[in-house]
N, C-alpha and C positions, 0 to 999 in steps of 0.2 A: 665657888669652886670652878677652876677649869680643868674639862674632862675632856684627856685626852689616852683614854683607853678602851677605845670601841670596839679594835679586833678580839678586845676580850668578852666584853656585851656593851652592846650602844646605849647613852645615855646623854640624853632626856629622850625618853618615849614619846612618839606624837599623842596629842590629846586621844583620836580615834584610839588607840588602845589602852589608853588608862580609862575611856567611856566603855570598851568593851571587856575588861577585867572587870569592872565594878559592876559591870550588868550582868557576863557572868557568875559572878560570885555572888548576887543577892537576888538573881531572878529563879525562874523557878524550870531549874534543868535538871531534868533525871539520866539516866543511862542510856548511851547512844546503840541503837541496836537490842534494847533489853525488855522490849516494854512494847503494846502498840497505844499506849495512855499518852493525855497531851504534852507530858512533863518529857518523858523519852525520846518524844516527835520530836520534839523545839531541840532539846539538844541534836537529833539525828542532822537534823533542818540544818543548825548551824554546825554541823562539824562539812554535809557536804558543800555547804557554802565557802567554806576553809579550800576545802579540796577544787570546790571550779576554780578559785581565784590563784592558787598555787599551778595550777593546768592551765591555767592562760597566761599564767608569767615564765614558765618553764617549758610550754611545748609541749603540752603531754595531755592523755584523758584523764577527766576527775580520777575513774575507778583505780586509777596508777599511781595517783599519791597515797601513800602509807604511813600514817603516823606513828611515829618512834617518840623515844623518850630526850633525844635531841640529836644531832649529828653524830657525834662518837656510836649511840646506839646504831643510827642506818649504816655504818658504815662497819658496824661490824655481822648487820646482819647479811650486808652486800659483801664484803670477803669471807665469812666463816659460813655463809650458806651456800657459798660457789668452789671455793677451791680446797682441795684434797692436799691432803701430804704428798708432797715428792713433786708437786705440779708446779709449772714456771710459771712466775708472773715478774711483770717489770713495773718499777715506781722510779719516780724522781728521787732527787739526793738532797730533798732539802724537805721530807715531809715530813707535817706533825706526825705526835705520836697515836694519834686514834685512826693513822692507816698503817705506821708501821708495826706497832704493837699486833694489832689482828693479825697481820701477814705473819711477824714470827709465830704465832699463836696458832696458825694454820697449818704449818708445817710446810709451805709451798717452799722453793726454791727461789732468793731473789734476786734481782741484777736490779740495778739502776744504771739511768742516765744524766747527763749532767746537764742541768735546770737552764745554768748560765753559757747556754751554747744558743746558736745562730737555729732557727727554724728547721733548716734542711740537714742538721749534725744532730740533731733532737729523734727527727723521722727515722734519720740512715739509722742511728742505735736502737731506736724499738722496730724497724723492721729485721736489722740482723737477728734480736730479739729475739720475732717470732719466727723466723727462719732456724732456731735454733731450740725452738719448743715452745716458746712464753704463749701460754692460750688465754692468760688476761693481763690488762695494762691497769693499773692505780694510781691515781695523781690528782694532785690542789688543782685548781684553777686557777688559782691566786694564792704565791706566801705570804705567812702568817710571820713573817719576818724582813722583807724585802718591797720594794715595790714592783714585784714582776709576775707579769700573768703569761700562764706556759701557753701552748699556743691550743687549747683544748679543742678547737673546731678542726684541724687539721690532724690530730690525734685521732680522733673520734674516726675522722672520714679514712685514714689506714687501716686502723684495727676492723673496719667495718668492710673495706675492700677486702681484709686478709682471714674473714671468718673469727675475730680477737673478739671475745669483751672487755670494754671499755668501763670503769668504775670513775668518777670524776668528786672528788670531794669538793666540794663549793661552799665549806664553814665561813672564808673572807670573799669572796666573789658574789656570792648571791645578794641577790639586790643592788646591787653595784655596777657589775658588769652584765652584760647581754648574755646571758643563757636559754640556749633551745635545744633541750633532748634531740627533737628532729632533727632539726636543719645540721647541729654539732656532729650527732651520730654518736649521741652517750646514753651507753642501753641502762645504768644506774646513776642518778644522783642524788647524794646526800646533802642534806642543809639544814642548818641550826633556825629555830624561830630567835634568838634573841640577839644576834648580831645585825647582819643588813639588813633582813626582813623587820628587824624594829618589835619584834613582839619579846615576849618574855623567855627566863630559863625555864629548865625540865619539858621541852619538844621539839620533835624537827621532825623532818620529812625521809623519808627512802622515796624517790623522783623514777619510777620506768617510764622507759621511751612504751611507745605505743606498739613497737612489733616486737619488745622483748618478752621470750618466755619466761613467764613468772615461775614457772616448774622447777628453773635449771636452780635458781636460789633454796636452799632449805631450809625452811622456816630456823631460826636461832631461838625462838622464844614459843613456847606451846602453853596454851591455855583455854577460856571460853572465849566462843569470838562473838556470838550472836547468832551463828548461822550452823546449819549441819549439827545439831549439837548430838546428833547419837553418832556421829562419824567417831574414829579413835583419834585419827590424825586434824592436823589441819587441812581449810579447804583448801582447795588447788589454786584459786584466782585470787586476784588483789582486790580488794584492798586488805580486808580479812587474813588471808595467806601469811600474813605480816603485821598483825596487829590484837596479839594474844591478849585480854584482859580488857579491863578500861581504860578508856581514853580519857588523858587529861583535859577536860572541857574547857576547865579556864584557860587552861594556857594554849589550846587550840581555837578559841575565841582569839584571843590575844594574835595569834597568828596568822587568821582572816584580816583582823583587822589591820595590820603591820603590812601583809602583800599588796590590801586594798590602797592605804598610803601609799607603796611602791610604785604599784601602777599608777596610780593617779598623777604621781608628782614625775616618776619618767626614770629611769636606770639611766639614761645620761644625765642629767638635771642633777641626780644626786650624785655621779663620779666626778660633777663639773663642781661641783663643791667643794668635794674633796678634796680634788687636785690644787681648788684654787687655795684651800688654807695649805698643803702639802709646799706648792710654793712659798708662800708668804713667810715659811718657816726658813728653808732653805735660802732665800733672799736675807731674813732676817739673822742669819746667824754666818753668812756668807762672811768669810777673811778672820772668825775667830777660831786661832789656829789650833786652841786647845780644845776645841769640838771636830771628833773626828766621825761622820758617818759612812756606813758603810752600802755599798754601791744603792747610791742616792739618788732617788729619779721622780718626777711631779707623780703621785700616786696615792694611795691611800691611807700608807704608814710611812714611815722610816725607823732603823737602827739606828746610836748613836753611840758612844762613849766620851767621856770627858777626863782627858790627859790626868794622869794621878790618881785617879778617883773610880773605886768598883763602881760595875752597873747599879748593885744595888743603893749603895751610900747617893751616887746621883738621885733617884728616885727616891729616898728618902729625903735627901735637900728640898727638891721639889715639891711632897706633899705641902711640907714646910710652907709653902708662899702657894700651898692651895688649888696647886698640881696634880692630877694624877695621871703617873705613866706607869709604864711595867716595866721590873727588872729583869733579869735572868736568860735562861735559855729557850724560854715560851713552848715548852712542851717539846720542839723542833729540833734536837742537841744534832741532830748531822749537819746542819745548814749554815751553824755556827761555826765550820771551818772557815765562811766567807765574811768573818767578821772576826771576834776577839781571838788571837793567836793563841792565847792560853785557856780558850775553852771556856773561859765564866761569864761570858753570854754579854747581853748588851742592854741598852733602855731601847725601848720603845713607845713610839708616840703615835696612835691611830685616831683618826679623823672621824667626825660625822656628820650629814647634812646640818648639822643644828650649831656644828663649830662656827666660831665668825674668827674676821683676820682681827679685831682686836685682841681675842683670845693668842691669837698665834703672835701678836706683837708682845701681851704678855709675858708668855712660855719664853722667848727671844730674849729678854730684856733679863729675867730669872736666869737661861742656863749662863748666860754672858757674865754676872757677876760670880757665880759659880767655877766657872772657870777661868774667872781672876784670882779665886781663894788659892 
């Protein structure tokens, strides 16, 4: 099998978290938070273990990473616990659906800007923005359909001069590209454990910067946290604040271990990979005319379509010779204007450090007779 569907979950896992699923799942971890017996500790032990290693890869103190049920969750508890009906907020025009969906879901008022503009045409339209009311900005880091990363450190540092919060979804960015709460100036980030970070589905993270008031969010999910338990409400502070019920342990093992990977092998190290199979593709299917990609650039994924032929029926050919890519409109249907003119979306082919260029000579030598048929 070649797998080339990462932006959807990465695959092959590094060994480190297939040892730490199996160690969670058959050692002996009770309730984090629930107990002061050894079984409770060892889980406590290894969830805050999770949380320093996600605070040194993201910029942030342990206490501020919050464990969700995986990115779509943080990022609804980061829009639906800040923004009120009738309230501006601005997003890009090319986002998945688990930022835009909350947003209509909010009731906020939205404007976007256009993704595919020059750095300083990006700014001017979120400052007219919030010169115009927008009191929070929401935006990828990286699409989930393109190879383009918005310029989120620049973002951050307006919204942060202009009194704005800044919400940053980082579902393809994280572990990839270089993100720092601080230094960026993003008072929420959200992130999947089972894409770049390399760990498994069902968790991710809600990311606050270190000066963000955790107050101004309202809890989305109410339950037992471990703490205050004769309080009615939730407590006030993070981590808790944000973290109603149990924590899935395995798959927050899973997640320690997937950031420790990260750090260890390096965020450039693994985009230089990426890029380098991103090429090899691009090289390897250069002058055939009946592969048409859509704005193509060295990166972590690409769009494509193949003359005559639906997105889907191509990825179906594909699996065929042992392929796996994604068809459709990847959750993202606004972004799709920069690609198939009738709306029915495109394949896509996402990278991972574990990809090699044989693989990509592969895929190359497949779509080519495919769109000789």
């Amino acid at each position: 099998m070649i797998y080339f569907d990462n932006a959807a979950t990465t695959y092959p896992k590094p060994g480190c978290v297939i040892s730490a699923v199996n160690a969670a799942s058959s050692g002996a971890y009770g309730n984090p938070g629930r107990g002061g017996h050894r079984a409770a500790m060892a889980a406590a032990e290894l969830v805050y273990e999770a949380r320093v290693r996600l605070a040194l890869l993201f910029g942030t103190l342990p206490e501020r990473v919050c464990f969700t049920g995986g990115c779509t969750a943080a990022l609804n508890q980061a829009i639906l616990g800040l923004l009120r009906r009738g309230e501006r907020v601005m997003t890009s025009d090319i986002e998945h659906n688990s930022v835009m969906r909350p947003l209509y879901a909010s009731g906020a008022e939205i404007t976007t800007f256009p993704a595919f503009s020059r750095t300083e045409e990006i700014l001017g339209r979120i400052n007219d923005g919030i010169n115009n009311g927008v009191s929070c900005v929401v935006c990828t880091c990286a699409s989930n359909v393109f190879p383009l990363v918005l310029p989120y450190g620049q973002i951050g540092a307006l919204c942060r001069d202009r009194g704005v919060v800044f919400i940053a979804d980082g579902a393809q960015a994280a572990g990839v590209y270089d993100i720092n709460v601080g230094r960026d100036n993003i008072d929420v980030l959200c992130v999947p454990s089972h894409k770049g970070l390399y760990g498994v589905t069902g968790c991710g993270a809600l990311i606050l910067s270190a000066d963000f008031d955790a107050e101004r969010l309202r809890p989305v999910l109410s339950g037992g946290s471990g703490v205050n338990s004769a309080e009615p409400f939730m407590p006030k502070e993070p981590p808790e604040r944000f973290e109603a019920g149990t924590l899935p342990v395995v798959p927050v093992a899973a997640l320690a271990a997937g950031a420790g990977f990260v750090l260890d092998t390096g965020v450039g190290t693994i985009r230089a990979c990426e890029e380098r199979i991103c090429r090899a593709v691009l090289d390897g299917l250069s002058g055939a005319d009946a592969v048409r990609f859509y704005r193509a650039a060295p990166g972590t994924l690409l769009c494509f379509n193949i003359e005559g032929k639906s997105c889907e029926e191509t990825a179906d050919l594909l699996d065929g010779y042992g392929i796996c890519v994604r068809a459709g409109l990847h959750c993202a249907p606004s972004a799709h204007k920069y690609t198939a003119p009738d709306g029915t979306g495109a394949v896509r082919v996402s990278f991972s450090y574990f990809n090699t260029e044989n693989q990509a000579k592969a895929f190359c030598e497949a779509v080519r007779r495919l769109s000789r048929l």
